[in-house]
N, C-alpha and C positions, 0 to 999 in steps of 0.2 A: 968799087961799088960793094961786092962782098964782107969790106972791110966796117963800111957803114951800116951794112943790114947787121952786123951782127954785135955792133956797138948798141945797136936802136935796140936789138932785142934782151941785150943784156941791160940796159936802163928800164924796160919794159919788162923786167923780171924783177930788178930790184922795185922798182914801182910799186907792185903786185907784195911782194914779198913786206914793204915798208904798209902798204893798206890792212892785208891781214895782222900784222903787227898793231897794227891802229886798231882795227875792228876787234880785235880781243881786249886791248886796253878798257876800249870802251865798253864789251859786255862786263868785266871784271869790273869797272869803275860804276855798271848799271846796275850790277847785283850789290854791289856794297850800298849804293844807293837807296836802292829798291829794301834792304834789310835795314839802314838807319829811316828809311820812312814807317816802314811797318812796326818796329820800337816807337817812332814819334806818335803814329796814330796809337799804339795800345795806351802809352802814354798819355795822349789827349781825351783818349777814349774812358781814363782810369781816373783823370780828376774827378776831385771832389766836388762836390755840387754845391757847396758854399764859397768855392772863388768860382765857379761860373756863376750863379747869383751877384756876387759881387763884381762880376764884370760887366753883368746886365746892369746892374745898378750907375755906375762909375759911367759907361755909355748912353745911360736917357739922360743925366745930369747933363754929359755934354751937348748934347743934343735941344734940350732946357734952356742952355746957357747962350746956346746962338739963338738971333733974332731971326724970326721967318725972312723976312725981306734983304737981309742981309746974306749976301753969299762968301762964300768960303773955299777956298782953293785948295785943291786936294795934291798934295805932293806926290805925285813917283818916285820911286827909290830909283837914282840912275845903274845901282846894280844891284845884284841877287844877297839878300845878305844869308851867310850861313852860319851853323850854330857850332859854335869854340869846343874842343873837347873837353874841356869839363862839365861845359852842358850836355854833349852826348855822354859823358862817364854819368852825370846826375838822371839822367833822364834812363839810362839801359839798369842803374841799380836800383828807381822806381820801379819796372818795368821787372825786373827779377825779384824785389820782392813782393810784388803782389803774383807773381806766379807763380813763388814759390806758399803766399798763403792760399793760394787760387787749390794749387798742388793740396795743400794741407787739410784745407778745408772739403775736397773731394775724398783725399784718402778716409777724413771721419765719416762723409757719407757712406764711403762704399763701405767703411767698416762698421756704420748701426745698419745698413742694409743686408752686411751680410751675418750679422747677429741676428737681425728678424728673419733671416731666412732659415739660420739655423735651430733656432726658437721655433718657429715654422714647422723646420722637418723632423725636431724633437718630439712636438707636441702630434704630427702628423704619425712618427712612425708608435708613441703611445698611446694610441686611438689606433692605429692596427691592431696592436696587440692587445689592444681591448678587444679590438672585434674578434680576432682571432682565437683568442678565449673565449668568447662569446661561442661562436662561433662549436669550438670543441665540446663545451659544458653541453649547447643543446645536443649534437649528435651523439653525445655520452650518454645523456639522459631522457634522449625522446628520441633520436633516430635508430640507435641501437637497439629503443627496448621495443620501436616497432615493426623492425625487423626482424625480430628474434618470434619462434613460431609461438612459444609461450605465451608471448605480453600480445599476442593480436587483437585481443578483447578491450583493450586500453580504448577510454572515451575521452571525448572531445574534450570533457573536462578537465582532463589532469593535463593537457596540453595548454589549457585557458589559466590554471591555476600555475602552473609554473612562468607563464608571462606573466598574470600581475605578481608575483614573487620578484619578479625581475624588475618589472617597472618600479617597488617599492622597494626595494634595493637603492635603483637609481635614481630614486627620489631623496632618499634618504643621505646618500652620496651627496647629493647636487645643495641638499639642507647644508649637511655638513661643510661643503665649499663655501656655500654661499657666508656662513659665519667667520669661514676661516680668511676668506676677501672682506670682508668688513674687520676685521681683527688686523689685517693686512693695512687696510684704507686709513685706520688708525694710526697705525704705526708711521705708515707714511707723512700722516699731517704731522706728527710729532718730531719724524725726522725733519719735515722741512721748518719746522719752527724752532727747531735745534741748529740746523743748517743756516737758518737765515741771522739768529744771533750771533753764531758765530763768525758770520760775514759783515756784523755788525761790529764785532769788537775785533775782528781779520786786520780795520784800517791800520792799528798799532803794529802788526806785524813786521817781519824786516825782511829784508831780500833771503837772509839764511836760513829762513822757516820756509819760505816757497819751495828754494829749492828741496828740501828736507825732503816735504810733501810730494814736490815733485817727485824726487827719486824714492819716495814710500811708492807712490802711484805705478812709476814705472817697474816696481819691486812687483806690485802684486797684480800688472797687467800681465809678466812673466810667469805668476804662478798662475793665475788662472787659464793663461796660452797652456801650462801645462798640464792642467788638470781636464782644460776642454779634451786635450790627446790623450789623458789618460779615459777620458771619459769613453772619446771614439773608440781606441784599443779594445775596452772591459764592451762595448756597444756591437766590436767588431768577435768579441768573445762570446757574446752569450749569444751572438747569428748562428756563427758557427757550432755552440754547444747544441743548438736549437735545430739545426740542421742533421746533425750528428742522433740528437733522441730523435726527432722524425725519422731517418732512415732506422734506426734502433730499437723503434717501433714497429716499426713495418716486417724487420726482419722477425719479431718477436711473435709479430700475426701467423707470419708466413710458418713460423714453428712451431706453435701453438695448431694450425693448422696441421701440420703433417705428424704431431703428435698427437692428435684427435684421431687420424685415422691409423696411425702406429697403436695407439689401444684398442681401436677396435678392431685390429688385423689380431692383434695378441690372443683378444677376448673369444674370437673365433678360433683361432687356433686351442685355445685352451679347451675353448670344449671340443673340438675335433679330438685332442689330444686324449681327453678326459672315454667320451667315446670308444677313443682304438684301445684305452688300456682295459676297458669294459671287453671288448671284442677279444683282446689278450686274454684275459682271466678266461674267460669261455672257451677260446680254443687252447687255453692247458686244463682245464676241467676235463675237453673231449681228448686232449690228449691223454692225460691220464685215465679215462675212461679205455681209452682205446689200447694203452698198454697192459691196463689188466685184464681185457678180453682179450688180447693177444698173448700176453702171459700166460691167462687159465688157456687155451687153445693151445699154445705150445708144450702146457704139462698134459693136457689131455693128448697131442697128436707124441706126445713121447711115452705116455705109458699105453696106447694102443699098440695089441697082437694079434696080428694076421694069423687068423684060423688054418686048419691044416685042410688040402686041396680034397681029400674023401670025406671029412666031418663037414667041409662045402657042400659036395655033391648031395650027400645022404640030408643036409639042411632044406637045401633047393629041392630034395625029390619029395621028401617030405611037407614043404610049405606046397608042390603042387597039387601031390593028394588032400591037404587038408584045404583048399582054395575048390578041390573038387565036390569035395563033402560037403562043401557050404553052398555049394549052388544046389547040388543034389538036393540039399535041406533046404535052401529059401525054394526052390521049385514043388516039394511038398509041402511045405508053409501055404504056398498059392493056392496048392489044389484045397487042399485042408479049407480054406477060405471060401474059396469058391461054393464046397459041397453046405460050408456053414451056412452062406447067405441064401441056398437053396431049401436048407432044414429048414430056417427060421421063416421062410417064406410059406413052406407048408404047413409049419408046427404055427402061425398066426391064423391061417385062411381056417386052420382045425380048431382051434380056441373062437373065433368069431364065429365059426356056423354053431360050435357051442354054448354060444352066450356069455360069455370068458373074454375077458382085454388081452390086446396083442401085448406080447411080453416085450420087455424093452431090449434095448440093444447090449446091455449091460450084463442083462440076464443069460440075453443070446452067448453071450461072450462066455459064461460062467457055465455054460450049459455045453460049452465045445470042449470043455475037460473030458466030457463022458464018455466021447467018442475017442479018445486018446488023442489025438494032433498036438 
């Protein structure tokens, strides 16, 4: 019994083992399959519409050809017929060259696509730079000069007159375009009526002039690939030089600025300077003032002689008697005074009961000799 169970499971391994075998053949056999249909369709799908026409045609004849009432027996194929490989060789080397001009003809698209886009972003980034200029000219000459405390009287007018200066500028611009595209539109018709005869007299040409052209063509798609890179380069040059005087600029400001105020720290300084050397001169004028009075002081205090201590004494006894003499004498100067304004009091009151003018004060005065004082 063992012997059987284990015979059954090893045929029931191969079994298993023989099916997977089978079912891979078949996916492989279903993908090959599956890939000469989808060639057959691209292929069916890629005919020309003049043998489908023609097979519309070929099929209402037959159809023309039978009698209504007459029937006609339609044969089954008793088996699948399949296509020989030269018709799948013919049919996969249709089928690769129209992808390959499918291929061809996209690459031209993407590459006039990506010439207008680069046309595009030419003509986009010189309209920046127009504006950008635009842009600097006005704050050159009308935001700076309104900013500045000088120009603030600036009327509306000179702001009015430098936009139509602007606008006939770009009138005048757009003149000049506008001739140089009709100059342009010319040329063009002439080229193509140049172009068109010589596609007229082309028919005589040989296979060795095409290619010629050809590899002229491919010659000078090479230069211009190169000149477009020299373009970007010199495009990618004058960013950076541009980038370069902006900040060059700015650093320029920023100098300009702190040399603005480096002169006038200078300018202050100089007259401070100017100033202290004024204040210099003045205090050596009092200097030298002050050493010739110390000078004449120090010849005076060296040719001064202390007197002797009894010629002292006998000075001082003498300067108190004579300080005594002098009171003595302003104290009879007073009385003297006193007794005059008493004369002159009586000597008036004896003149008035005589009929006689009081004598003056002057007289009084000249009249106090008499009495000796």
């Amino acid at each position: 019994m063992a012997a059987n169970v284990t015979t059954e499971h090893s045929e029931t391994d191969t079994d298993q083992n023989q099916l997977v075998e089978l079912v891979k053949d078949l996916k492989r056999s279903n993908a090959a399959l599956q890939a000469d249909i989808r060639t057959c369709e691209q292929y069916i799908s890629r005919l020309d519409l003049q043998t489908q026409s023609e097979a519309f045609e070929t099929a209402s004849r037959m159809e023309m050809a039978t009698s209504p009432g007459r029937k006609t027996k339609v044969r089954t194929p008793e088996r699948q017929q399949l296509l020989t490989l030269e018709q799948k060789c013919h049919v996969a080397q249709s089928v690769l060259k129209q992808m390959t001009e499918d291929v061809k003809r996209a690459k031209d698209h993407s590459e006039r696509e990506l010439d207008n886009c680069k046309a595009t972003l030419e003509e986009a980034d010189i309209h920046l730079a127009e504006v950008k200029k635009e842009c600097g000219q006005f704050d050159r000459d009308i935001c700076k000069a309104l900013q500045d405390k000088k120009c603030l009287t600036m009327s509306a007018e000179k702001v009015i007159r430098y936009i139509e200066d602007r606008i006939r500028t770009k009138e005048n611009l757009i003149e000049k375009l506008h001739r140089k595209n009709t100059a342009l539109v010319a040329h063009k018709k002439k080229l193509q009526v140049q172009l068109k005869q010589q596609e007229e007299m082309g028919e005589g040409l040989t296979a060795l002039d095409f290619e010629q052209l050809k590899f002229e063509n491919i010659k000078t798609r090479k230069r211009l690939d190169e000149q477009n890179l020299e373009h970007l380069d010199l495009k990618l040059l004058a960013v950076n030089a541009l980038q370069a005087l902006n900040s060059n600029k700015k650093k320029l400001q920023t100098l300009t600025l702190e040399s603005d105020v480096l002169n006038s720290d200078i300018a202050l300084r100089m007259k401070l300077l100017v100033k202290i050397e004024e204040e210099i001169k003045q205090a050596e004028e009092e200097r030298n003032k002050a050493e010739a009075l110390n000078g004449k002081l120090r010849g005076q205090l060296a040719d001064y002689h202390v007197p002797h201590v009894l010629q002292y004494i006998e000075v001082k006894e003498s300067h108190g008697q004579l300080q005594k003499s002098v009171k003595e004498w302003e104290r009879k100067v007073e009385i003297a005074e006193m007794a005059l304004k008493t004369f002159t009091k009586s000597w008036d009151k004896l003149r008035i009961a005589a009929g006689a003018r009081p004598v003056p004060a002057r007289h009084a005065a000249t009249d106090s000799g008499l009495y000796g004082f």
